[in-house]
C-alpha positions, 0 to 999 in steps of 0.5 A, a space after each residue: 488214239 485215232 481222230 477223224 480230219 475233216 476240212 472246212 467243207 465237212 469232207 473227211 480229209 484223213 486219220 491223225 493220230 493224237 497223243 494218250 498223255 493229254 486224250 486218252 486222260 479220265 478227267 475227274 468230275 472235280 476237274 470239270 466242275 472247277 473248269 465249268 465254275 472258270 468258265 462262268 466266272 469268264 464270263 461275268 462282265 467285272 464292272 464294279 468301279 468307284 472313282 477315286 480322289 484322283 478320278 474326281 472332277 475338281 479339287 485343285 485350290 485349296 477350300 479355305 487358309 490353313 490357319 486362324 479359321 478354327 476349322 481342320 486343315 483341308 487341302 481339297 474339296 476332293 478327299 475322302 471326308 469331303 462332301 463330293 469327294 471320291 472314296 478312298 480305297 475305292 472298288 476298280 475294274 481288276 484284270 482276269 489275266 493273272 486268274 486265267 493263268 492260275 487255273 491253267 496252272 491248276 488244271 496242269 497239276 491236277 489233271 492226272 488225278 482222278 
């Protein structure tokens, strides 16, 4: 297969010859479709984020003695149970790298169906 070269300016440069194994493919509408939902999902800004004990502000003496109050043991006023305190097990800002990479991998395997 055969493709046009231009340069910057829009002058045509020249012919280049491009390999059949990757342009000369028939993609199958699932393989747009799946690479049309990575796109969109790309671009989704992944902002869900609940601070956890570690992120709270505060926290660092112990509220009341460990015995003879009557009340249960409480070595923050920061922990999950604690009014004010952060959530245990809390959304945070993943990385889409290791997504990116899986969908490479997908659309190498499945480009030859179609």
């Amino acid at each position: 297969m055969k493709a046009t070269l231009y340069n910057q300016k829009g002058e045509k440069k020249g012919e280049v010859t491009l390999p059949k194994s990757i342009f000369e493919i028939e993609g199958g509408e699932g393989l747009v479709h799946s690479y049309l939902v990575y796109q969109q999902k790309s671009a989704r800004r992944p902002i869900a984020h609940v601070l956890t004990k570690g992120e709270v502000r505060g926290g660092g003496k112990k509220p009341f003695a460990q015995k003879h109050t009557g009340r249960a043991r409480q070595g923050s006023t920061r922990n999950p149970q604690m009014r004010g305190g952060g959530r245990a097990r809390s959304r945070s800002i993943r990385s889409r790298n290791t997504q990116n990479e899986g969908f490479c991998n997908h659309v190498e395997k499945n480009a030859h169906r179609t």
